[in-house]
C-alpha positions as CSV (number, residue, x, y, z in Angstrom):
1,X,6.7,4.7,13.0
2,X,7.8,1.4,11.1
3,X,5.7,-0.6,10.0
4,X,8.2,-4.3,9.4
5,X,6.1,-7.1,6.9
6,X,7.8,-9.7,5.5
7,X,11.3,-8.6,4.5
8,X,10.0,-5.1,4.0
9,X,9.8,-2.4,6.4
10,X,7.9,1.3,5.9
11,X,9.0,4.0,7.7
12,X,6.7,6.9,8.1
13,X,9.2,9.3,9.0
14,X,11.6,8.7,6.3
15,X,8.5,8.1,3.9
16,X,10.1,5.1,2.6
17,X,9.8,1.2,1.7
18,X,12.8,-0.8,2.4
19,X,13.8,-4.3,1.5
20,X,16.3,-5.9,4.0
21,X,18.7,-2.7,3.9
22,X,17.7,-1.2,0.7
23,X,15.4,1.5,0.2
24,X,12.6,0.3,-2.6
25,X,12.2,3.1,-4.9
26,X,8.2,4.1,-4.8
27,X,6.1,7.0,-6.2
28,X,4.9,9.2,-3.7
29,X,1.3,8.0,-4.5
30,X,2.0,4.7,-4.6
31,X,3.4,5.1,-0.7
32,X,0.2,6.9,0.8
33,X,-1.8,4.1,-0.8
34,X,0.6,1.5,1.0
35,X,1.4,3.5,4.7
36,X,-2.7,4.0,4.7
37,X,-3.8,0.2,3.6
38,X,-1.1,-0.5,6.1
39,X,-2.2,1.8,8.7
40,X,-5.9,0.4,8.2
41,X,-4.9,-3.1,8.6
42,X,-6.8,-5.8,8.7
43,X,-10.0,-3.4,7.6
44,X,-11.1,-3.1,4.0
45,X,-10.4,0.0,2.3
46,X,-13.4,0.8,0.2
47,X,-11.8,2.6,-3.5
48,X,-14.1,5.5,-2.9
49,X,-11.9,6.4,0.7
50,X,-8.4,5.4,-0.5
51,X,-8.8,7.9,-3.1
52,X,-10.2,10.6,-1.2
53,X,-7.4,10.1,1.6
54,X,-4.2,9.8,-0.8
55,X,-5.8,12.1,-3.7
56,X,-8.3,15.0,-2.0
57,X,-9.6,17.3,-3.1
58,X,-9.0,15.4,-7.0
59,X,-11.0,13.2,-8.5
60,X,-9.3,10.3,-10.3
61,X,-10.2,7.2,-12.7
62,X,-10.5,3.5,-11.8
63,X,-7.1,3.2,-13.8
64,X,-5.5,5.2,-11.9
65,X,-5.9,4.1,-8.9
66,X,-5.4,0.4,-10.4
67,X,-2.0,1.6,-11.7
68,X,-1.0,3.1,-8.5
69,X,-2.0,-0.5,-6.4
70,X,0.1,-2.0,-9.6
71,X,3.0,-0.3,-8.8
72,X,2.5,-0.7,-5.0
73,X,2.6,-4.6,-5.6
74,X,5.6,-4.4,-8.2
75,X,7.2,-2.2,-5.4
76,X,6.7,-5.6,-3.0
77,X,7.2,-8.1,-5.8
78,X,3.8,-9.2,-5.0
79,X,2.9,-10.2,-8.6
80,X,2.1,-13.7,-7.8
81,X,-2.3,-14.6,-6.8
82,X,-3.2,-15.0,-4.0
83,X,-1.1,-11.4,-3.3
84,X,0.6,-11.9,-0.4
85,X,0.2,-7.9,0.6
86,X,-2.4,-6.4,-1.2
87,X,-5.6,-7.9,-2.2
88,X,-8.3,-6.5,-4.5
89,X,-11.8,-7.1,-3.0
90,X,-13.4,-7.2,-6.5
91,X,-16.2,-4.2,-6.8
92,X,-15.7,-2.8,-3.5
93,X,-11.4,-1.7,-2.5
94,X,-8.5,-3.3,-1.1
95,X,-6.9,-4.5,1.5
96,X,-3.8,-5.2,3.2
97,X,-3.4,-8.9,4.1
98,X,0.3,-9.5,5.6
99,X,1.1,-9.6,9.0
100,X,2.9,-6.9,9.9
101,X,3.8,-5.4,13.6
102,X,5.0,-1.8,13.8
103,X,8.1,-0.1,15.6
104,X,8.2,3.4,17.3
């Protein structure tokens, strides 16, 4: 499946971000939280659910989930408010705002 945004396009199988033709370096953290706000789109990800889908069975911090949406939106160069991708929905998760249309 890819997933084409903006000038970006995620492909599951490949488990990777590209820009135009270039392939967007990513942590592999950083693209489950992505492909599954993507895949989840236009719902609201509560923080509790991201984490337990991209980290199970761990339990992590606030901060590290904040760093890992950080580098999701430096990934996208989507450091300018309102975010264009992801959005924080303050006390409760995310959630990913662009329209997007997928590709088999």
């Amino acid at each position: 499946m890819i997933h084409v945004f903006g000038e970006f396009r995620l492909c599951t199988l490949r488990r990777a971000l590209f820009r135009e033709n270039h392939e967007v370096p990513l942590r592999r953290k950083a693209y489950e939280c992505l492909r599954y706000l993507i895949e989840q789109s236009p719902r609201a990800v509560p923080k509790d659910e991201l984490c337990e889908v991209v980290w199970s069975p761990r339990i992590i911090s606030d901060e590290t989930l904040a760093s890992t949406i950080k580098d999701v939106r430096l990934a996208l160069d989507d450091r300018s408010q309102p975010h264009r991708y992801v959005r924080t929905l303050t006390g409760f998760g995310y959630r990913f705002v662009a329209l997007q249309h997928a590709e088999a």
